[in-house]
C-alpha atoms as one frame of an Amber mdcrd trajectory, in Angstrom:
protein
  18.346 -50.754  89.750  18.464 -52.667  86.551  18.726 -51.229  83.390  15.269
 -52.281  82.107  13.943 -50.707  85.276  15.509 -47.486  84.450  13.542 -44.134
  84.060  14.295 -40.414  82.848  13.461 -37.952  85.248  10.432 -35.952  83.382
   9.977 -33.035  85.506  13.783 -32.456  84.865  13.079 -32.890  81.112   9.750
 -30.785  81.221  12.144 -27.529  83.151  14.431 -27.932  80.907  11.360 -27.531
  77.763  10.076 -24.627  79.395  13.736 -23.163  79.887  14.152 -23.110  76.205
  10.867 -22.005  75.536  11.360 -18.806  77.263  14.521 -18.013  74.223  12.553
 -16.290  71.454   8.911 -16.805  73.359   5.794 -15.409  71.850   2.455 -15.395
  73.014  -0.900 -16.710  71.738  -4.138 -14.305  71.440  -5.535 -16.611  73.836
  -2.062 -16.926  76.139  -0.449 -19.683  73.994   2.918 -19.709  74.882   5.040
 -20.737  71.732   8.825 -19.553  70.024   9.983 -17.514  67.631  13.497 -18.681
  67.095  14.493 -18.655  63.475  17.866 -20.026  62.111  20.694 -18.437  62.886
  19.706 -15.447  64.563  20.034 -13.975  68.144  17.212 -15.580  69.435  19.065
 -18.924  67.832  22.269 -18.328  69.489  20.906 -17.792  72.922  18.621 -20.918
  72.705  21.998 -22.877  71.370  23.994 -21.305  74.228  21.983 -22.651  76.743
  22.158 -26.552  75.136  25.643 -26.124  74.848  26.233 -24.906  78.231  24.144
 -27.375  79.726  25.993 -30.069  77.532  29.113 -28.865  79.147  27.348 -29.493
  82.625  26.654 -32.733  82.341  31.029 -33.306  80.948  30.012 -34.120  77.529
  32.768 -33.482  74.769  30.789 -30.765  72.615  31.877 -30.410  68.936  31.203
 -28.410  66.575  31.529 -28.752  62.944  31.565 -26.207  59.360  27.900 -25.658
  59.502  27.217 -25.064  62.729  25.849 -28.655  63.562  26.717 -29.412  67.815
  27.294 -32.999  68.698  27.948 -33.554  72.707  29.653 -36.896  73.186  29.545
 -39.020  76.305  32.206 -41.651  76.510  31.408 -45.644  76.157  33.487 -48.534
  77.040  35.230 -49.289  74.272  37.207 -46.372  72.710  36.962 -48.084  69.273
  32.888 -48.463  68.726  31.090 -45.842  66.785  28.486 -43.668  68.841  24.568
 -44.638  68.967  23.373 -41.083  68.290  19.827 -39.162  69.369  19.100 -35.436
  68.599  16.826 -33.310  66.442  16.494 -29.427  66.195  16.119 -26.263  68.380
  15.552 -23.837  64.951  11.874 -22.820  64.790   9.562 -21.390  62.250   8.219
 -17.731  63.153   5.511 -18.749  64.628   6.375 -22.236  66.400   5.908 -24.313
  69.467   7.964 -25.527  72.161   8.183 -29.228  71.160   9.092 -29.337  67.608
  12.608 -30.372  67.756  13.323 -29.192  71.036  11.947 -32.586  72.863  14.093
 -34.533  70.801  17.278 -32.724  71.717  16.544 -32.275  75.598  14.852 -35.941
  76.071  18.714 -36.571  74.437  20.572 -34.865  77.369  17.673 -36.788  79.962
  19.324 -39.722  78.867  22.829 -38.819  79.259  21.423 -37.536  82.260  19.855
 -40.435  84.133  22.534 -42.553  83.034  25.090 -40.310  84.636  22.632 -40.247
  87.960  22.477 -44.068  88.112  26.135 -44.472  87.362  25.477 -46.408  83.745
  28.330 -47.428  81.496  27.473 -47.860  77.843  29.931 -50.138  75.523  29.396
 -47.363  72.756  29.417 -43.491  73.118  26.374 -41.974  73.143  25.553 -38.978
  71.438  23.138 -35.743  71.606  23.299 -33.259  68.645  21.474 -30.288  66.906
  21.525 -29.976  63.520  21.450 -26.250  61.865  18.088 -25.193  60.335  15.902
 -28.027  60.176  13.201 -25.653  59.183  14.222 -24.107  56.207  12.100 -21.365
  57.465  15.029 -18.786  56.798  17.630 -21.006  54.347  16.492 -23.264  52.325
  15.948 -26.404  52.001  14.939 -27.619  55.134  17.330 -30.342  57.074  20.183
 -28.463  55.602  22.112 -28.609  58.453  21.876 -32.483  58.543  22.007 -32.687
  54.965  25.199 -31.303  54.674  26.106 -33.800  57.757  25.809 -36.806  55.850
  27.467 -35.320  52.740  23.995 -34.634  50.676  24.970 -31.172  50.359  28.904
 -29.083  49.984  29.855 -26.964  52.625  30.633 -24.574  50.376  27.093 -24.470
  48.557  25.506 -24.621  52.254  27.494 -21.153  53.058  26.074 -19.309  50.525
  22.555 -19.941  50.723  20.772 -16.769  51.338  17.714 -15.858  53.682  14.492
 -15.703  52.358  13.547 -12.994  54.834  16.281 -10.309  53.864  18.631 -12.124
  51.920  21.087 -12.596  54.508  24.274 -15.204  53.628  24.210 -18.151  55.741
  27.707 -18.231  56.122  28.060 -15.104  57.551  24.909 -15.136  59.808  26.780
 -18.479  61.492  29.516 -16.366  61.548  28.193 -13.536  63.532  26.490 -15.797
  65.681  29.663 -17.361  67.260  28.698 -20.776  65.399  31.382 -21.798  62.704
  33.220 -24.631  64.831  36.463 -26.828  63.732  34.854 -29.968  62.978  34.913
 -31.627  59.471  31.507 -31.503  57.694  30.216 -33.848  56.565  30.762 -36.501
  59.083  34.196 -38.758  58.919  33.073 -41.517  61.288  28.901 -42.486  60.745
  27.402 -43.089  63.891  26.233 -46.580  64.863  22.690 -46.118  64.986  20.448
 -42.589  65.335  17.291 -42.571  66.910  14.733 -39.648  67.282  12.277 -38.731
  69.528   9.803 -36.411  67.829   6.022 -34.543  68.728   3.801 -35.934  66.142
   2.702 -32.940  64.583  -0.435 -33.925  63.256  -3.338 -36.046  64.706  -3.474
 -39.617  64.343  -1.822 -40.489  67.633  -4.326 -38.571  69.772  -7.379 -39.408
  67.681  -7.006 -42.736  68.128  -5.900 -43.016  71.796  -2.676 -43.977  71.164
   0.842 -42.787  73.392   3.971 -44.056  70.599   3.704 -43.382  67.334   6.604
 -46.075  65.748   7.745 -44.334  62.388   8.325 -46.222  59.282   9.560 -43.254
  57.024   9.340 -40.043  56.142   7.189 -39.139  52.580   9.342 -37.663  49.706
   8.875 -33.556  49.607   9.229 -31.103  46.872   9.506 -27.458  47.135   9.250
 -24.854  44.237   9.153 -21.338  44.311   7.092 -19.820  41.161   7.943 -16.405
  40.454   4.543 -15.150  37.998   5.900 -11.846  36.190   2.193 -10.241  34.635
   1.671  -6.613  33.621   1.013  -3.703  36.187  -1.739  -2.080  35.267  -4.878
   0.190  36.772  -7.637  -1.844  38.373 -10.554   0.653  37.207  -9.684   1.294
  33.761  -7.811  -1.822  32.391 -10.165  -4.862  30.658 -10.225  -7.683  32.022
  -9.313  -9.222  28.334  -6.398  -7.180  28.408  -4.836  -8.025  31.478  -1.455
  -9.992  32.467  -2.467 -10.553  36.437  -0.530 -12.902  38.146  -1.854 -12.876
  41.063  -4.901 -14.572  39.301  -2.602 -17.416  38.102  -1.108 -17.557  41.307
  -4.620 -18.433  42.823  -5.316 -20.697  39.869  -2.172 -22.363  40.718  -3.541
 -22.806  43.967  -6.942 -24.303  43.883  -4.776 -26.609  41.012  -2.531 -27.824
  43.866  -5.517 -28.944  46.159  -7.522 -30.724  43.767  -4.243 -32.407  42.482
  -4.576 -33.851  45.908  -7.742 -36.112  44.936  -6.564 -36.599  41.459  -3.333
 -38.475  42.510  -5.394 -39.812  45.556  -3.170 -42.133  48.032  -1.297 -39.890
  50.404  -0.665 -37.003  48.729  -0.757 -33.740  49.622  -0.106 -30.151  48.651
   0.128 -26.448  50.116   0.606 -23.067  49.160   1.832 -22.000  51.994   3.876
 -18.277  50.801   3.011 -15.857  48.418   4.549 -12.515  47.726   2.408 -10.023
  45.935   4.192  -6.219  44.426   2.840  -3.751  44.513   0.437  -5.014  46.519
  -1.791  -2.303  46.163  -5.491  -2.740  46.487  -6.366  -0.655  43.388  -3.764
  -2.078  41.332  -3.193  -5.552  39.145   0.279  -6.820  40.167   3.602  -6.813
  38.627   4.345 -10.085  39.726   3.871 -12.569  42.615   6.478 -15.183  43.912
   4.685 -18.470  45.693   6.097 -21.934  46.413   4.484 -25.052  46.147   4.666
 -28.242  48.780   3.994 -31.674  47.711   4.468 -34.314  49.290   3.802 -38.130
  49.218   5.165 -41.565  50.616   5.245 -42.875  47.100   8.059 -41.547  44.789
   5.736 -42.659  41.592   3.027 -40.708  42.871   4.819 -37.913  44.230   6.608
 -37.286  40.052   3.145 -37.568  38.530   1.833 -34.642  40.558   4.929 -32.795
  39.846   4.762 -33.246  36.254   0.964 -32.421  36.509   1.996 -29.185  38.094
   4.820 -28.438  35.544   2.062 -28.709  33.404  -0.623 -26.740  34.624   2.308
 -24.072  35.331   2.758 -23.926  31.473  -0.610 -23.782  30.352  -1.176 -20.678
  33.034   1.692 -18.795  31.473   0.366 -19.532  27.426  -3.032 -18.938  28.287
  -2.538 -15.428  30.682   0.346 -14.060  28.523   2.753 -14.180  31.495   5.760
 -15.233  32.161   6.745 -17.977  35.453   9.839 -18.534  36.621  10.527 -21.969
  38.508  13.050 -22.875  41.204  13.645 -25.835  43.020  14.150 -25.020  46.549
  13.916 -28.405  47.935  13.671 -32.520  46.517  13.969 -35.630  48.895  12.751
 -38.863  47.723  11.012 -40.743  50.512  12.855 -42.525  52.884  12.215 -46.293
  54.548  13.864 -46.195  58.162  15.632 -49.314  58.906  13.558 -52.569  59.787
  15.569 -53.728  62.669  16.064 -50.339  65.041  11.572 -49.728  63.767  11.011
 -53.201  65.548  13.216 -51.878  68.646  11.316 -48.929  69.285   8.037 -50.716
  68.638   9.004 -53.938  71.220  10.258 -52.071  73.776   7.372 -49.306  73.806
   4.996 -52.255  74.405   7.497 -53.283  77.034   7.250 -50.533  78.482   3.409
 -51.123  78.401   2.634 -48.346  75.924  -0.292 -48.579  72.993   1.929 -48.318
  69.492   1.058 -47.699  66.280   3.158 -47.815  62.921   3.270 -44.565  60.901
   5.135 -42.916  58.188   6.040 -38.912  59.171   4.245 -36.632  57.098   6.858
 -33.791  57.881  10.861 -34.078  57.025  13.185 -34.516  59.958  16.702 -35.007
  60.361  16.686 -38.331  60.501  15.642 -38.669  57.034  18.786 -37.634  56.158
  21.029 -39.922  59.065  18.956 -42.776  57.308  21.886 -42.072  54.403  24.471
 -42.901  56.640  23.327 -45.854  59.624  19.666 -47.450  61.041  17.635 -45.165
  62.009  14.551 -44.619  63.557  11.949 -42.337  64.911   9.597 -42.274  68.056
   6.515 -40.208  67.882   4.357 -38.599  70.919   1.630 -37.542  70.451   0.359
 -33.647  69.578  -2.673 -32.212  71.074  -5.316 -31.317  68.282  -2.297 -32.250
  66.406  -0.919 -28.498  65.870   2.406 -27.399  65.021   4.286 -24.825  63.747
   1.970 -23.264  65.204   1.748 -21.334  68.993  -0.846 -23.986  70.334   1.817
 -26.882  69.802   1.410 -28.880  72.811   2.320 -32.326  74.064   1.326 -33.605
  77.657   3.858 -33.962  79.670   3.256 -37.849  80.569   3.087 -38.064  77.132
   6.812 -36.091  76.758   7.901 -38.787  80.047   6.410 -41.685  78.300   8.343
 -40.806  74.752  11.508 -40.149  76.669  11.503 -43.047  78.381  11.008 -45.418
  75.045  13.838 -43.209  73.528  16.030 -43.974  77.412  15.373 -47.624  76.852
  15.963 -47.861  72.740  19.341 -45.808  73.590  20.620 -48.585  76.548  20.008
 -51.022  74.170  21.684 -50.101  70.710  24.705 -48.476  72.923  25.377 -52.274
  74.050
């Protein structure tokens, strides 16, 4: 069999999904079968257990560096070149899917796999890794693990982030998860190229009929956490002139954030996706309320003026409501461009392959945003069904998962020349 004629195996890939799944599974109200595997818990350290051990099946050499990153190495050619790299995630948010990060981290060990079955030498190594909480649904920010990686971030700093959830260190919780390996962090030797195969996670690809989504970039996001401190006070017997209530500049903040959304038009968006609310009692005005903001936007220009709009909505809130608001930046990447060359790869050879493409920029972070620091870099997308995730319903059909694992197979064989 030729190379070009070579295919993953995608019932092996789809077991090996499902296996995974099953670590931290929930269940739907109407049977959805999703995960619940947040960084750096038990539920984590099972689902990276099984990777790793079937890493070590397949004779990969699996390392493991300061923050918990895994990297499983299979040997090229020539001992000198620097490894072509593929990989994502296998962190979830509470209430996640199967796909998000997982197919890009198991369509990784297909490769390694069906080159292995079909007895396939590569020039350069080939790599598979999983980068620590690419959520930031426990420790922020988000893509820390591949952020510290490419030297964005100290070790040091990385270790003592704490949980949101219960204020947990996350040096310690890698720690007591069996997870603090040898390996220097951040990396001493870039890789060559790194290329990731990604669900969607919105709807573009399946609204418009279309099987590869080729990605361009991924939009510039900024994360604050407000915390509102107001007045405590009885609901029945306080005036409404006389109150501090934050929770009513919290939801001020909040209808802001969406119409800043048509104000700075383009591709911008914004969420309020947490809030905190003590006492959160239903016949009292609150103390205080802790939120965070999400913006985001392809266009660094664009995605300043609605944070400066914000900063100063945020300060006419606390004048006009006689409270005080705290700010805290939990998270700032600029947008990033993925490299020209390995974006034309993917795109070419999914039409080779004789899959509809279309061009896209990523509207969530990934890791690859931050590999794009370090060597080319690109993304494949599949598509998502009713383009849900982080969410239980995440789904992607499973000629869908072949057809994006076969594109990644083939954009691999050829960078790894």
């Amino acid at each position: 069999m030729s190379r070009d004629d070579l295919r993953i195996d995608g019932q092996r890939l789809w077991n090996r999904i499902v296996a995974l799944g099953e670590v931290g599974a929930i269940t739907g109200p109407n049977g959805e079968l999703g995960c619940a595997r947040l960084a750096l818990t038990d539920a984590d350290r099972e689902g990276r257990d099984l990777v790793v051990g079937w890493m070590r099946d397949l004779g990969l050499q699996v390392s493991i560096d300061a923050i918990g990153n895994v990297v499983a190495t299979r040997a090229g050619t020539d001992p000198t070149a620097a490894a072509v790299m593929t990989g994502s995630h296998i962190d979830t948010v509470a209430t996640g899917g199967r796909f998000d990060g997982n197919l890009g981290v198991l369509a990784g060990l297909e490769v390694i796999e069906t080159l292995e079955q079909h007895g396939i030498a590569t020039r350069r190594p080939i790599s598979v890794a999983f980068f620590t909480d690419e959520e930031g649904a426990r420790f922020a920010p988000d893509m820390l693990g591949s952020l510290v990686y490419v030297g964005g971030m100290a070790v040091e700093e990385a270790l003592d982030v704490r949980a949101a959830d219960d204020g947990a260190r996350l040096g310690d919780e890698l720690d007591r998860i069996g997870y603090v390996g040898p390996t220097p962090c951040p990396t001493a030797a870039a890789p060559a190229a790194y290329v990731e195969l990604h669900i969607e996670q919105g709807p573009i690809l399946e609204d418009e009929g279309v099987t590869i989504g080729v990605v361009e970039g991924v939009q510039g996001i900024s994360w604050t956490e407000l915390t509102i401190d107001g007045r405590s006070a009885h609901a029945g017997t306080t005036p409404m002139r006389l109150r501090r209530d934050p929770l009513y500049v919290a939801a001020e903040i909040t209808t802001f954030v969406r119409r800043l959304t048509a104000e700075v038009g383009g591709n911008q968006v914004a969420t309020v996706g947490r809030l905190d609310v003590r006492p959160n009692l239903v016949n009292v005005v609150p103390s205080t309320v802790t939120m965070n903001v999400d913006l985001r936007n392809t266009d660094e220009s664009a995605l300043q003026e609605a944070e400066r709009r914000l900063a100063d909505e945020v300060a006419r809130l606390e004048a006009a409501e006689q409270v005080t608001i705290g700010r805290r930046s939990l998270a700032r990447f600029e947008p990033v461009q993925f490299d020209p060359a390995t974006v034309d790869l993917v795109e070419e050879t999914a039409r080779r392959l004789g899959h509809t493409t279309r061009r896209l920029p990523s509207g969530a972070g990934h890791d690859a945003q931050m590999l794009a620091r370090v060597c080319p870099t690109a993304m494949i997308f599949t598509p998502s069904v009713n383009g849900l995730s982080h969410n239980i319903a995440e789904y992607t059909d499973p000629a869908d998962v072949t057809a994006g694992a076969n594109v990644l197979l083939q954009t691999v064989l050829r960078l790894s020349e």
